[in-house]
N, C-alpha and C positions, 0 to 999 in steps of 0.2 A: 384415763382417770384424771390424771392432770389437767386437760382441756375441758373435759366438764365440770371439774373445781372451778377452773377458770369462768366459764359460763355461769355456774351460779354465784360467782362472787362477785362479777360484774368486772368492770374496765379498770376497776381502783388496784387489784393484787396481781400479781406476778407468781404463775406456778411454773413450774419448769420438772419436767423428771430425770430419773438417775441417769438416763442417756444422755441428757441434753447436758445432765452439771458436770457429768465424764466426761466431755468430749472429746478433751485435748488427751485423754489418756486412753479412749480408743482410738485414736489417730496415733497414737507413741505405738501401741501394739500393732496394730495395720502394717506400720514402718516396719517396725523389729519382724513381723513376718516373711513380711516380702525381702529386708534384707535376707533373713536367713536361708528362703528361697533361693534365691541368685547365690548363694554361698554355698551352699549343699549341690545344685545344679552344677558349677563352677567344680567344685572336689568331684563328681560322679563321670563330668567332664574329661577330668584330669586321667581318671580310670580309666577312660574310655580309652583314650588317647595312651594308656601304659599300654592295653591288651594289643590296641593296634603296632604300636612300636613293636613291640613281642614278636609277634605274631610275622610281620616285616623281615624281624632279626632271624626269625628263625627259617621264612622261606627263604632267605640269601644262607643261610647256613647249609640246610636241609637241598639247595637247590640240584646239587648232584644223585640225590635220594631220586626228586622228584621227577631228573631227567631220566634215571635209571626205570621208575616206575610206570613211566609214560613209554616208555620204550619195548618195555616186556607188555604192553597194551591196555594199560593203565588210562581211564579217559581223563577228561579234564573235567567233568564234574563228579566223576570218585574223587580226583586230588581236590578240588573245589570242597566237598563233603568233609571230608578227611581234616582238613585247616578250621571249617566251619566249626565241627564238631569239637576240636581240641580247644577255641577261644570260648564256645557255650562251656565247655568243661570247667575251662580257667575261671570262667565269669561266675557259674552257680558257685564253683568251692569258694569262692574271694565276699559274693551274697550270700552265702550259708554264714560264713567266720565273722563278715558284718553285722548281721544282723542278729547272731546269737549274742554275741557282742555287745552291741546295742542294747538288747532283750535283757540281757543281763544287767548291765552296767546302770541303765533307767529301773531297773525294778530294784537294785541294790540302793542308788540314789534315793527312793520315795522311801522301800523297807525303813530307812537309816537315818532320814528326813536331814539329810549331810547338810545344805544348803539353808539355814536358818534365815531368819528377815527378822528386824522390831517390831516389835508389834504395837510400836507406837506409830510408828510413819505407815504401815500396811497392814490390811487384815489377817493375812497368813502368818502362821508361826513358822513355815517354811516353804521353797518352793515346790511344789507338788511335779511328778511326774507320773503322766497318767500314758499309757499305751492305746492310741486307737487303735481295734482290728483292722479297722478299712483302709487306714492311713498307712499303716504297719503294711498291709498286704498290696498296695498301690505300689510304695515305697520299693518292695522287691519284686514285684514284676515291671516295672519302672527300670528297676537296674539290670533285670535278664533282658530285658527288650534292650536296650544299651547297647549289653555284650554281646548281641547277636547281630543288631547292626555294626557294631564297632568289628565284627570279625567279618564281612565279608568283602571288603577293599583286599585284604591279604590272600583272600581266599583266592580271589578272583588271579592276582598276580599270580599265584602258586600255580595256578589252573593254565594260566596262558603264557605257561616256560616254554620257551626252546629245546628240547631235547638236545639237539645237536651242539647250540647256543651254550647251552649249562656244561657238555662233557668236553666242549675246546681245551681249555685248559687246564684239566683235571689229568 
């Protein structure tokens, strides 16, 4: 519409629309996303990086178990199975807690409209928090695919003990 304002008014006005008089404030949100990005990515990271430590702690723990289990003919992709299963485990209850969490904590925020704004400087009388489904359900298959990859480095070590190795100095 603007460019045909422009057209019929000739070379003498100047129309511009609400994108173009925004700009610098869609570029501030652009920003603010992509930080947040790197910053929720960076925390999901961090998780990842717990369940593997775990998961680590607990094959040096458990490695007498594992030598014992491999030995009564136990293969190494049952123990492999066995490690895998326990970190998906760890990963959906820690995404289930999150994300109810979450679920909660954003639909109490908007219910409660806790975050107010002036509404001289902005048009909201608060900040809105709204739930996409798609975004919400990316979000947690996002972090099970994580905990599945993040479990199978351990797995894999569990799986290629030493029987003999493991019961030296036990």
């Amino acid at each position: 519409v603007a460019s045909e304002v422009s057209d019929a008014l000739g070379a003498g006005y100047l129309t511009e629309d609400w994108s173009q008089l925004n700009q610098s404030l869609f570029s501030a949100l652009w920003l603010e996303k992509m930080a947040m990005f790197v910053a929720i990515g960076l925390i999901v990271m961090v998780a990842a990086l717990n369940i593997v430590a775990s998961l680590i702690l607990l094959v040096m723990e458990k490695s007498r178990d594992i030598a014992i289990l491999k030995t009564m003919g136990a293969g190494s992709r049952s123990i492999m199975k066995i490690f895998m299963l326990q970190g998906v485990i760890i990963g959906t209850i820690g995404t289930a807690v999150g994300a109810t969490g979450g679920y909660v904590v954003a639909t109490l925020l908007d219910r409660y409209q806790v975050i107010r704004l002036d509404m001289e400087v902005y048009d909201l009388a608060y900040v809105p928090f709204a739930i996409e489904t798609f975004d919400f359900g990316l979000v947690i298959v996002s972090a099970l695919a994580i905990c599945f990859f993040a479990t199978i480095h351990p797995a894999r070590q569990a799986s290629r003990l030493d029987p003999a190795e493991a019961l030296r100095y036990q």
